[in-house]
C-alpha positions in Angstrom: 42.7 -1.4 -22.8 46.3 -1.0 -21.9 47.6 2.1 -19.3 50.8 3.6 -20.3 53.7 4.0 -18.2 52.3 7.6 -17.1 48.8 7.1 -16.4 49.6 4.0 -14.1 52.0 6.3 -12.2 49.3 9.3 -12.3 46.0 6.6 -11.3 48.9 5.7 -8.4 49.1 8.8 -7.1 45.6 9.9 -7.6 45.0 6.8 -5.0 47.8 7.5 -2.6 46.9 11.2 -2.3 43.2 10.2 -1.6 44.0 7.5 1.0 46.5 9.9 2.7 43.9 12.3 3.2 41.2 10.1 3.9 43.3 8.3 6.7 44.3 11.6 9.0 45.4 11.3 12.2 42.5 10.1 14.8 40.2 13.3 15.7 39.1 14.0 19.8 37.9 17.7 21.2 40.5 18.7 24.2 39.1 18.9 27.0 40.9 20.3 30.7 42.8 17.8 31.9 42.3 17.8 36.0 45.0 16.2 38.4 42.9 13.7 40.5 44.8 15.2 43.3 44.0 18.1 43.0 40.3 17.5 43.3 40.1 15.5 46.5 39.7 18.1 48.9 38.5 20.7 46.3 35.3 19.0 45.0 32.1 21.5 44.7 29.7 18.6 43.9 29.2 14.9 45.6 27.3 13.8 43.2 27.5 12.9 39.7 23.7 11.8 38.3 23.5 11.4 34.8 19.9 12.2 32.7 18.5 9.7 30.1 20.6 10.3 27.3 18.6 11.6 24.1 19.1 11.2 20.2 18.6 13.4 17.3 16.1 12.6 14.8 19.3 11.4 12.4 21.0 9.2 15.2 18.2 7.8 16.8 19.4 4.0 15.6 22.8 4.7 17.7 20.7 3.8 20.9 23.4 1.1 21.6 26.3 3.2 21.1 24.9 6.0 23.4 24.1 3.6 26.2 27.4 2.3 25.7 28.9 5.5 26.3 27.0 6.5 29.0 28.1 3.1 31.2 31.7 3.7 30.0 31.4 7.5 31.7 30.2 5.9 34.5 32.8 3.5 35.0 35.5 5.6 34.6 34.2 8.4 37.1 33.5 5.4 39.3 37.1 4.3 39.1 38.2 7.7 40.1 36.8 7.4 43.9 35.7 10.7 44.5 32.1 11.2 44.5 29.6 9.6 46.8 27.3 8.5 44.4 27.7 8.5 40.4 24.9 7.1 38.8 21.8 7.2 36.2 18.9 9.5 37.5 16.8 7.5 39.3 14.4 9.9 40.9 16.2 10.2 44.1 17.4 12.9 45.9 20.5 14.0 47.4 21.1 16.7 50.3 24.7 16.7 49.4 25.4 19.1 45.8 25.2 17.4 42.5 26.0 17.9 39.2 23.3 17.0 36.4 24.8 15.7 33.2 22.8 16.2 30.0 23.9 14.5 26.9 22.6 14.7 23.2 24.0 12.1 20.4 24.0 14.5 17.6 25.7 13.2 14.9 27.2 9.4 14.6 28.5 7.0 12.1 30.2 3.7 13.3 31.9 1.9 10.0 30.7 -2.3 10.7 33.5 -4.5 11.2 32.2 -6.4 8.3 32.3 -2.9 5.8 36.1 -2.2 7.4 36.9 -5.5 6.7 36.1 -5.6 3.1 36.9 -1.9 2.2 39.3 -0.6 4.8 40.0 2.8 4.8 37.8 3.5 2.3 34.8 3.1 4.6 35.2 6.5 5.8 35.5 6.8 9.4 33.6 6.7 11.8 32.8 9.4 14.6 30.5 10.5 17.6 29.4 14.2 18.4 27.5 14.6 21.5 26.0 18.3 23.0 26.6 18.1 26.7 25.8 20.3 29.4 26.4 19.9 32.8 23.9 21.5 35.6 24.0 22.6 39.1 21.2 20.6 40.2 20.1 23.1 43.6 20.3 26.1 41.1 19.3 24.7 38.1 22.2 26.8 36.6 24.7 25.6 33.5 28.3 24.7 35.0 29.7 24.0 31.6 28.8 23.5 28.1 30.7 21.6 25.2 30.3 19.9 22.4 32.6 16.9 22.3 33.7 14.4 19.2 35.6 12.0 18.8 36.7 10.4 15.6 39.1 7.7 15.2 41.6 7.1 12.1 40.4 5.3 9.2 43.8 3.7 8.4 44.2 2.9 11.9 40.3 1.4 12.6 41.7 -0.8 8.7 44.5 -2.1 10.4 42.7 -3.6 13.8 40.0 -4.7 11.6 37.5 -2.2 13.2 38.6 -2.2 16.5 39.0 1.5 16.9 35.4 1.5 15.3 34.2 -0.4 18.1 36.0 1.0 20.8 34.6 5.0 20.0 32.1 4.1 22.1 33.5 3.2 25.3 36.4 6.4 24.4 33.5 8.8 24.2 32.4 7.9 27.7 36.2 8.4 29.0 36.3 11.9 27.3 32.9 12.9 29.0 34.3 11.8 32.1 37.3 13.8 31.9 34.8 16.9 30.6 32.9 16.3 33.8 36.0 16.0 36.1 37.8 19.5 34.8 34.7 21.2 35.7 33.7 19.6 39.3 36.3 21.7 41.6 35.6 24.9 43.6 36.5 27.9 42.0 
């Protein structure tokens, strides 16, 4: 069966519209954006302890992901040199304030190198939504609440052959660390 002249041109653009749309630009909830500065002498909390991380029912096989995140968050508010003591909860206690972080994976879909590989952009793309809510830990009250999601660009995780696929992790754990810093300072 032979296409005419049209119908090759309207299959074309049938494809080219879908890909455009498909392959938006990358995705990432703002979050404040704190001067590191600024905090130094203006921190409320010298602690940063971070609660075992839960799933959903539906991401519960993103285990890895989440963990991932979690050491990436870690890292990063390591790196930053302002807290005494930034770590996983380990049962201790601290006479200095601290901030609880709660986190709940609640939606996820990371495209497998192999899949972007063979289908590119057409894969979809991938993305991470986590609940988080951070807690005063002598007050037990809510600092700060969000919802935070990251999704990277399907044309763009096709062109590095799934590295931006691979990556979401570790940038989810740098965007909860920046979520965590805009809401440490005294008010």
């Amino acid at each position: 069966m032979k296409l005419s002249g049209i119908a090759k041109i309207s299959v074309l653009s049938v494809i080219l519209i879908y890909v455009s749309f498909l392959c938006a630009c990358a995705v990432k909830t703002d979050v404040k954006k704190t001067s590191i500065s600024d905090l130094r002498g203006n921190l409320k909390y010298e602690n940063v302890v971070f609660k075992e991380f839960c799933t959903t029912s539906n991401t519960s096989s993103y285990i890895n992901e989440l963990m991932q995140c979690q050491a990436s968050a870690i890292s990063y508010l390591k790196e930053k040199d302002l807290f005494q003591n930034v770590e996983i909860e380990s049962g201790s206690s601290y006479e200095e304030p601290c901030l609880l972080v709660e986190v709940t994976l609640s939606g996820c879909k990371i495209i497998s190198t192999k899949r972007r590989v063979f289908t590119g952009a057409f894969s979809g793309r991938s993305y991470m939504t986590m609940d988080v809510r951070l807690i005063d830990s002598s007050s037990g009250e809510l600092v700060a609440e969000k919802q935070l999601k990251g999704a990277p660009s399907a044309m763009g995780a096709a062109w590095s052959f799934g590295k931006s696929d691979r990556a979401l992790p570790d940038k989810m754990g740098v965007l909860l660390g920046d979520f965590i810093l805009g809401n440490v300072a005294e008010e």
